[in-house]
Backbone as a printed PyTorch tensor [residue, N CA C, xyz], in Angstrom:
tensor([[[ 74.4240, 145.1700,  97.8310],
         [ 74.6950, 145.1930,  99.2700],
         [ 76.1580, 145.5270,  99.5180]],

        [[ 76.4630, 146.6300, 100.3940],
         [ 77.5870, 147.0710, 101.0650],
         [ 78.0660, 145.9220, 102.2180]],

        [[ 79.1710, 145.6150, 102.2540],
         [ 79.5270, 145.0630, 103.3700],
         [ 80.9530, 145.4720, 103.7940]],

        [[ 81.1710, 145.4760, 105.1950],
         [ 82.5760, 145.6980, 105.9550],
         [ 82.6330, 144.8490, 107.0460]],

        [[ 83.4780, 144.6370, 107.5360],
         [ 83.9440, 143.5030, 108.5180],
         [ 85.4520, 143.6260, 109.2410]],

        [[ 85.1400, 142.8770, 110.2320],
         [ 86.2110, 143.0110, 111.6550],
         [ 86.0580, 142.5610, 112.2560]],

        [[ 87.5210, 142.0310, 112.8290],
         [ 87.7390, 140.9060, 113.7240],
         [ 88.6910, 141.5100, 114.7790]],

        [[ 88.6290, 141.3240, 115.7580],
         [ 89.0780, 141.2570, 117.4090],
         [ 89.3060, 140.2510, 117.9240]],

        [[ 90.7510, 140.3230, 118.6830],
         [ 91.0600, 139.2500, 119.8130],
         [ 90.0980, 139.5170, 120.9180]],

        [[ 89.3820, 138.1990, 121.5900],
         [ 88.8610, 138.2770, 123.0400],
         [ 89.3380, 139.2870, 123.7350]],

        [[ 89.3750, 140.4660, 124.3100],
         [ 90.0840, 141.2400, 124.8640],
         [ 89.2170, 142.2090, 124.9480]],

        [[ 88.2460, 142.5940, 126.4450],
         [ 87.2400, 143.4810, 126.4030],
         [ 87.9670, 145.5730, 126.1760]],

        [[ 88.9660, 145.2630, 125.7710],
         [ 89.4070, 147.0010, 125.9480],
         [ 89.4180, 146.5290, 124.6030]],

        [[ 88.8410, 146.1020, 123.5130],
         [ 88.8520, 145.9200, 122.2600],
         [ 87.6600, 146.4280, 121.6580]],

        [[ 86.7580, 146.8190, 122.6450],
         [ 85.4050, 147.0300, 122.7070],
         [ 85.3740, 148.5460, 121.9550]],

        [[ 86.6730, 149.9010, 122.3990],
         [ 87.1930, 150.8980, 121.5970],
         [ 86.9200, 150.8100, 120.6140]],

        [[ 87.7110, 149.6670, 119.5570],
         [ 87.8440, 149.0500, 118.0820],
         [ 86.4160, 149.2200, 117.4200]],

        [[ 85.5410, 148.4600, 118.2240],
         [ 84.0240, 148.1480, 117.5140],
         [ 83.3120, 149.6380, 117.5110]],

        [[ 83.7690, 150.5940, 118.9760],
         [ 82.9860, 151.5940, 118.8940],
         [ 83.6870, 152.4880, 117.5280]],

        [[ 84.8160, 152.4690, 117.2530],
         [ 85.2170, 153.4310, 116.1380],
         [ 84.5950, 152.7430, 114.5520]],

        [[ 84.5710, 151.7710, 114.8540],
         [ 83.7280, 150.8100, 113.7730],
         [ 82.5720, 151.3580, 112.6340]],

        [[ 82.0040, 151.4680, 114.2270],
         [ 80.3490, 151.8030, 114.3480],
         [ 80.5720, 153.6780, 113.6490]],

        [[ 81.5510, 154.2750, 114.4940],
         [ 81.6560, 155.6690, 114.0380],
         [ 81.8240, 155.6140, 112.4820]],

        [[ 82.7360, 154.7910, 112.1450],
         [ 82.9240, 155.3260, 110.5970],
         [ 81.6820, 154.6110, 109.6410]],

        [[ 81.4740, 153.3490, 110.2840],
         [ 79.5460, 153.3570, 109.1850],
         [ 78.9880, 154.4430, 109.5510]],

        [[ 78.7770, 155.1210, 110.6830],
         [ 77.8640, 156.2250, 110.3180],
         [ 77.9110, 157.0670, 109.5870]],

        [[ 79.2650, 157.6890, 109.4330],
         [ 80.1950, 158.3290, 108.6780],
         [ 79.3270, 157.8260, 106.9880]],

        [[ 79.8740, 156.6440, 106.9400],
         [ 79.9090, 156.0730, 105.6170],
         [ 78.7610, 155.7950, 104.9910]],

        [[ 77.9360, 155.4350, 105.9400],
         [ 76.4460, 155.1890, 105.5950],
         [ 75.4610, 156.0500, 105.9740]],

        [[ 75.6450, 157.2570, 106.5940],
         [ 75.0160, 158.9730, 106.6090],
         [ 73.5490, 157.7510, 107.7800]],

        [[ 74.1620, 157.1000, 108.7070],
         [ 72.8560, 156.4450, 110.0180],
         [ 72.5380, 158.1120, 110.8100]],

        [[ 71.3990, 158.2830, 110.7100],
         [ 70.8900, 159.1320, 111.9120],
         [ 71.0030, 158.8400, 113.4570]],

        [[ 70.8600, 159.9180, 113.9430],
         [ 71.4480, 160.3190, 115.6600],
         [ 70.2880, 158.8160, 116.4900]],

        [[ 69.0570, 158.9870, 115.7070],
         [ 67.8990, 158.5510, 116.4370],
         [ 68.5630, 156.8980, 116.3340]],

        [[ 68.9310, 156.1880, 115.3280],
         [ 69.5640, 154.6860, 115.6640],
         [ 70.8400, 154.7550, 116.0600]],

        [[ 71.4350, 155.7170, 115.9910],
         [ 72.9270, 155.1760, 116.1710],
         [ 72.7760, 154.9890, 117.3700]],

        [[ 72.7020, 155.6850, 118.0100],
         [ 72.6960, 155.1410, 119.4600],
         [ 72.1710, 153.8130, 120.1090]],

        [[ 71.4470, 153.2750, 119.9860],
         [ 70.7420, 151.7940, 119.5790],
         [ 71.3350, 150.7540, 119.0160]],

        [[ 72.2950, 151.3470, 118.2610],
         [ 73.2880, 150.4020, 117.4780],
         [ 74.3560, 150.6540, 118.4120]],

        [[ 74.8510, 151.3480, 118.9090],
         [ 76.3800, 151.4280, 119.5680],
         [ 76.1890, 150.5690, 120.8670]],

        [[ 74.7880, 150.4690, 121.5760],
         [ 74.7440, 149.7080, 122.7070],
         [ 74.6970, 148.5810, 122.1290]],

        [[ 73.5570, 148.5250, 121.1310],
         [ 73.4320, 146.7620, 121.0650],
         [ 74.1580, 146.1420, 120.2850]],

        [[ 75.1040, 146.9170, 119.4620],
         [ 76.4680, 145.8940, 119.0330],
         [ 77.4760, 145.8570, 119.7520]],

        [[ 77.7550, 146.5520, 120.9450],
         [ 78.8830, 146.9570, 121.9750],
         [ 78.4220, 145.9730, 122.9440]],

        [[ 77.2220, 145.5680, 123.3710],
         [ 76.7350, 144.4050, 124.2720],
         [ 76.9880, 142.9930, 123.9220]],

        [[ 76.1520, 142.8810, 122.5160],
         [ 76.6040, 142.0840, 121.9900],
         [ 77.8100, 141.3850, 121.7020]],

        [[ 78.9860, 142.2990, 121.3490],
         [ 80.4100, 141.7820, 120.9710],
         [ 80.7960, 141.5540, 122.8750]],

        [[ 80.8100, 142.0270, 123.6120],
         [ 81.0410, 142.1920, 125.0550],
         [ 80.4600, 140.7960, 125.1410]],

        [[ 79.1000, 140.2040, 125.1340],
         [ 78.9060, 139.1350, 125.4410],
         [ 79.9240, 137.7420, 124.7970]],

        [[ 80.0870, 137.9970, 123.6030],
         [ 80.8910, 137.1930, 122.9910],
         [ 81.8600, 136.9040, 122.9030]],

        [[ 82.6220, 138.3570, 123.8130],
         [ 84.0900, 138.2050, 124.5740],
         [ 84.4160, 137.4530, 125.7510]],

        [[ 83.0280, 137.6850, 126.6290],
         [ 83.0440, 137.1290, 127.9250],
         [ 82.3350, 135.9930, 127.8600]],

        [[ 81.4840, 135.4590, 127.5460],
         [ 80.5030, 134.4410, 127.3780],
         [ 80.8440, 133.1180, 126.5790]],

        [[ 81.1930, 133.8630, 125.3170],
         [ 81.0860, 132.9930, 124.2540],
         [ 82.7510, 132.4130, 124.6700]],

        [[ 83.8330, 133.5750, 124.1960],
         [ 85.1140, 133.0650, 123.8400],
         [ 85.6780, 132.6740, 125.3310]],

        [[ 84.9280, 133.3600, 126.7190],
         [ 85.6640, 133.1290, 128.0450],
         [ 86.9060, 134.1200, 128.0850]],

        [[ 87.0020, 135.2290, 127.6810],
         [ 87.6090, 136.1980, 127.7250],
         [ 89.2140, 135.5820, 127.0420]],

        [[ 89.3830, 134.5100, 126.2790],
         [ 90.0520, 134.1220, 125.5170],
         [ 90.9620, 134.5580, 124.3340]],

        [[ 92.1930, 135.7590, 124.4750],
         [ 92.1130, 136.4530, 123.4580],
         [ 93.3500, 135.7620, 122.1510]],

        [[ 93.3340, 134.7410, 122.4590],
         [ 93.7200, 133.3730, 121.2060],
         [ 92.2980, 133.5690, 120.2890]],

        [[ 91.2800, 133.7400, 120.6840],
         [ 90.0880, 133.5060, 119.6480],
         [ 89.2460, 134.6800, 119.2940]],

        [[ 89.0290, 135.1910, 118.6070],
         [ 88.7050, 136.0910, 118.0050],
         [ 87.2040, 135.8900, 117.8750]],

        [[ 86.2750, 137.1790, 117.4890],
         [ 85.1640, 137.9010, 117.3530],
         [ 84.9940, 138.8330, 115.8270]],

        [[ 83.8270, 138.0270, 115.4630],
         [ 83.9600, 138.6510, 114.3070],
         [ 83.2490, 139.6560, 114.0170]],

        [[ 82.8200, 140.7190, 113.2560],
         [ 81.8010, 142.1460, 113.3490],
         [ 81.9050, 141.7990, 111.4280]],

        [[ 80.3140, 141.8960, 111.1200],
         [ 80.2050, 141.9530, 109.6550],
         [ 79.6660, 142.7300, 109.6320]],

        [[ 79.1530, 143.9980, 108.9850],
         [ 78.5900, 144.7230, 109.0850],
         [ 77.6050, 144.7510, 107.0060]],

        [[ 76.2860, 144.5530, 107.2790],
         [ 75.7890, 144.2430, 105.3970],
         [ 74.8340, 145.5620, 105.5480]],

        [[ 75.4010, 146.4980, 104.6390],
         [ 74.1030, 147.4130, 104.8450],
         [ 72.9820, 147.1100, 103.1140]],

        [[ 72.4280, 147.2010, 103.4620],
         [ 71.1160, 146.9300, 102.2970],
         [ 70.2270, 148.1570, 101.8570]],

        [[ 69.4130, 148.1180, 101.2020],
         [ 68.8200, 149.6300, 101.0200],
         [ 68.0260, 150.2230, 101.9580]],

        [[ 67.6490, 149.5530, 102.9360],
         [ 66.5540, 149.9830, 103.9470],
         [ 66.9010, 149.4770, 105.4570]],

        [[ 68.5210, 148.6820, 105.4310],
         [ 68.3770, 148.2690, 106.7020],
         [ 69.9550, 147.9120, 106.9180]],

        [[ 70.2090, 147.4320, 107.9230],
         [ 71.9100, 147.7550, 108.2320],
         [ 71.9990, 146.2970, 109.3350]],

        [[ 72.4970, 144.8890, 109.1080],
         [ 72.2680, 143.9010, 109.5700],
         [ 74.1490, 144.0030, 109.8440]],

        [[ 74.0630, 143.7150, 111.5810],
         [ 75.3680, 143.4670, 112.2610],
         [ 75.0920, 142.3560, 112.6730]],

        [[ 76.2060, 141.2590, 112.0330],
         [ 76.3590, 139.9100, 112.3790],
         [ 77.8680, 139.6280, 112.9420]],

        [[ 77.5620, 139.1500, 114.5690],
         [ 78.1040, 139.1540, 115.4130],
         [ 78.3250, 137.4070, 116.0340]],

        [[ 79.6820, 137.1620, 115.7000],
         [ 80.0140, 135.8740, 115.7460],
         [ 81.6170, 135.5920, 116.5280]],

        [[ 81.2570, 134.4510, 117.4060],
         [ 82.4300, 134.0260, 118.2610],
         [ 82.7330, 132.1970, 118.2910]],

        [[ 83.9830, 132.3900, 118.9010],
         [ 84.3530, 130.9000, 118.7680],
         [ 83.8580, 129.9340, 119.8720]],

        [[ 82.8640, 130.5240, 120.7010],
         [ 82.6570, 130.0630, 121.8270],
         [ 81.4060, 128.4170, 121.1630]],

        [[ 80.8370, 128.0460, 122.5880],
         [ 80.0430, 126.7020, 122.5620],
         [ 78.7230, 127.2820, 122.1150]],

        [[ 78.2630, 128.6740, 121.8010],
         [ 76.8500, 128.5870, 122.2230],
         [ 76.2980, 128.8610, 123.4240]],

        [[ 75.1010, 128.9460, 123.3640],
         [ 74.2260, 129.2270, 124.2600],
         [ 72.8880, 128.8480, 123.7940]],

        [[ 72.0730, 128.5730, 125.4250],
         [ 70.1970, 128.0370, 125.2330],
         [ 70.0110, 129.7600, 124.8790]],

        [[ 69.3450, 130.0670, 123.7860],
         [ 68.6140, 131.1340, 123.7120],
         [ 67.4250, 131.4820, 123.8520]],

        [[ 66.8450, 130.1620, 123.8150],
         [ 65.4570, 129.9040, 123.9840],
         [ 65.0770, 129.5690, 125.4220]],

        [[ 65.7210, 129.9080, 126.2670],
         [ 65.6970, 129.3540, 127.8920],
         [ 66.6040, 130.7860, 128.8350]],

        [[ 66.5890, 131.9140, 128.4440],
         [ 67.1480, 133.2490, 128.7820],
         [ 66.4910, 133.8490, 130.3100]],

        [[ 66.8900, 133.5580, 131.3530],
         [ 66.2390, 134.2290, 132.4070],
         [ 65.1950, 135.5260, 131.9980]],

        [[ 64.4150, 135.9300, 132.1620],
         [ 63.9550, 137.2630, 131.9290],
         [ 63.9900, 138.3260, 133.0080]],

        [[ 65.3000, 139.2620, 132.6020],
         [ 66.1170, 139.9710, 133.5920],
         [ 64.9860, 140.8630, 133.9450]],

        [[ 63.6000, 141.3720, 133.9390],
         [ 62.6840, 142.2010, 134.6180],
         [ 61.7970, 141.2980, 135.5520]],

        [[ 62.3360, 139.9130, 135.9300],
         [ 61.1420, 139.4320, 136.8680],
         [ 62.3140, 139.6090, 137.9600]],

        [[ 61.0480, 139.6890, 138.8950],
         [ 61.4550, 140.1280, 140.5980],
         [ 62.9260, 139.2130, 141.1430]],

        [[ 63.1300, 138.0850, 141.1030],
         [ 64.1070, 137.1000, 141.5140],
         [ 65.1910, 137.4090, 140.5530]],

        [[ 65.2500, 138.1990, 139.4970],
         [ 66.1410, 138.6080, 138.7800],
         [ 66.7480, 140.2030, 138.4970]],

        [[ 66.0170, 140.8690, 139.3050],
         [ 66.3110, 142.2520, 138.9360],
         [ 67.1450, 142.8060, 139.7180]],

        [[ 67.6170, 142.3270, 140.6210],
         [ 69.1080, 143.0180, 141.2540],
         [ 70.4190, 142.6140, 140.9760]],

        [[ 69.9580, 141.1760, 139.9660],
         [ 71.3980, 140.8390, 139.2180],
         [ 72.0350, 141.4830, 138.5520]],

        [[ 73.2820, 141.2770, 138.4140],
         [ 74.8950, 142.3040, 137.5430],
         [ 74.3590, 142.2040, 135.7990]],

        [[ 74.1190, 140.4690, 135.6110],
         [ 74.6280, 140.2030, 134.6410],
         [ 72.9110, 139.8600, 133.9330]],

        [[ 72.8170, 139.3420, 133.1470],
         [ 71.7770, 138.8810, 132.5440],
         [ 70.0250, 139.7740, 131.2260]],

        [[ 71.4770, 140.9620, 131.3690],
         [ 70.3600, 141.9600, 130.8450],
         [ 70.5710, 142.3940, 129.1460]],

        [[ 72.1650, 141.6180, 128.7100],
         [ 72.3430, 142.3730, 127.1660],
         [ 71.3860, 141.7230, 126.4550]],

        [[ 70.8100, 140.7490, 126.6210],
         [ 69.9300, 139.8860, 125.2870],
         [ 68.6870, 140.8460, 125.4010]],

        [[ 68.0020, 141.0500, 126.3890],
         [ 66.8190, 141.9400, 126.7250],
         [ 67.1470, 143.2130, 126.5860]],

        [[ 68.5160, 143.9310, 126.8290],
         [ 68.3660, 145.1750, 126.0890],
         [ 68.4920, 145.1730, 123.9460]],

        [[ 69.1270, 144.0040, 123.6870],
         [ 69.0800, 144.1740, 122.1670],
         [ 67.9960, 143.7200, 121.5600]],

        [[ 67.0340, 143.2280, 121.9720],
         [ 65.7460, 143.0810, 121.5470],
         [ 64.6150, 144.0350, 121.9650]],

        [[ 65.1550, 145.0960, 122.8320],
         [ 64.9140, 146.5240, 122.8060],
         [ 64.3370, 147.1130, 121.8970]],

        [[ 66.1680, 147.2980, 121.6780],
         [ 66.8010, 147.9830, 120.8740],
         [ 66.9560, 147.8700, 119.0290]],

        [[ 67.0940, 146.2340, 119.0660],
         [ 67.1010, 146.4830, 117.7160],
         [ 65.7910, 146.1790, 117.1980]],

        [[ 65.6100, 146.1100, 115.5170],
         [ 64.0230, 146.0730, 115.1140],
         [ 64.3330, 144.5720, 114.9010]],

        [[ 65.1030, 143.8560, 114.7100],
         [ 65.0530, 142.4480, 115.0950],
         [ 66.0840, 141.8130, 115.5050]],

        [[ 66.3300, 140.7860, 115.9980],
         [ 67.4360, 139.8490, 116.9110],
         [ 66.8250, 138.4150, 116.3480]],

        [[ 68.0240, 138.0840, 116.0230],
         [ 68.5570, 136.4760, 115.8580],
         [ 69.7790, 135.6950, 116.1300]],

        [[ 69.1330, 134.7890, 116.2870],
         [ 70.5290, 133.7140, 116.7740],
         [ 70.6520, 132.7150, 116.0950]],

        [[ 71.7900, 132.5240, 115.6620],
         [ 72.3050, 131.1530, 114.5830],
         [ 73.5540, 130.8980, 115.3510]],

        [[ 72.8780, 129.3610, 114.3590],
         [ 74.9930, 128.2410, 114.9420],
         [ 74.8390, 127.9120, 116.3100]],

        [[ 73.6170, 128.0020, 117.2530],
         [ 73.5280, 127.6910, 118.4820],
         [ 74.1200, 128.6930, 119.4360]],

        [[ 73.5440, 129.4670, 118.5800],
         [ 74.3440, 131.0940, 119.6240],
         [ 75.7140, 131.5160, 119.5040]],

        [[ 75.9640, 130.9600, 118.4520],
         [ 77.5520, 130.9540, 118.5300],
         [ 77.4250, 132.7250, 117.5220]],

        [[ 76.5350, 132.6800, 116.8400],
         [ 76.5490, 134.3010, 115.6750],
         [ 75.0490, 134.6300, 116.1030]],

        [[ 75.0070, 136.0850, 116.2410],
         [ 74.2620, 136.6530, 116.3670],
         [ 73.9750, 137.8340, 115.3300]],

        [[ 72.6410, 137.9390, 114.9430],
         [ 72.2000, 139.1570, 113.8140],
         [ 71.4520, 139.8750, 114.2900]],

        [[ 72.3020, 141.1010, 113.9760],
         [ 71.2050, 142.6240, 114.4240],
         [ 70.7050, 143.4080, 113.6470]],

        [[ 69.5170, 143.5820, 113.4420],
         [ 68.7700, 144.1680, 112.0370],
         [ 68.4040, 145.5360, 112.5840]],

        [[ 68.5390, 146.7390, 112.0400],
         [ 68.1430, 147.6980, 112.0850],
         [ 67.9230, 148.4790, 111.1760]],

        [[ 66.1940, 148.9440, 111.0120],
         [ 65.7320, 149.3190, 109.6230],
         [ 65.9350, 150.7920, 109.6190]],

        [[ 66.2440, 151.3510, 108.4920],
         [ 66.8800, 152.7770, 108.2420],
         [ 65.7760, 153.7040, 108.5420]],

        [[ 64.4530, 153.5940, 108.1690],
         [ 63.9160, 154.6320, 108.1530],
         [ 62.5700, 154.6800, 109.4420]]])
């Protein structure tokens, strides 16, 4: 297993950082057009949530980006210093009383998006699995 990793201060114009990130695994790990894109939202949402959510836009505390690629699949584990979150209690941003809201839609677009989503540490790290082929 390949692994790379990166860390960011709370600081959403840091969000740049993760996207050039993402550019050079593709680079490095030859990802096709058809996921990358899938990956650039749902790890760019993801770290975004963990800037604003988790750390409170806090840029004393940092965000971490691991990136493990494996032979068939490319797992981004996405972790902050924040309290957590109910993950199991997530509004579901497509019902009617919820669909003109701003906020409440990155968890439902990365379970989209990726071929699987998990949450550990009480929401504090999040894992994004996306299978290569």
């Amino acid at each position: 297993m390949k692994s790379i990793k990166i860390s960011i201060p709370s600081l959403i114009e840091n969000i740049k950082i993760i996207e050039s990130f993402i550019d050079n695994a593709k680079e490095k790990f030859q990802i096709n057009d058809d996921i990358y894109g899938n990956i650039m939202i749902s790890v760019t949402e993801c770290v975004s949530n963990a800037i604003i959510h988790g750390n409170q836009g806090d840029a004393q505390k940092t965000v971490k980006l691991e990136l493990n690629f494996l032979e068939d699949q490319l797992k981004f584990i996405i972790e902050d210093e924040g309290k957590g979150f109910d993950f199991d209690n997530l509004q579901d941003p497509t019902s009617p009383e919820n669909i003109e809201k701003s906020g409440g839609r990155g968890v439902f677009i990365m379970k989209n998006l990726c071929d699987e989503v998990k949450f550990e540490e009480e929401g504090k790290k999040t894992v994004l699995t996306f299978y290569m082929n």
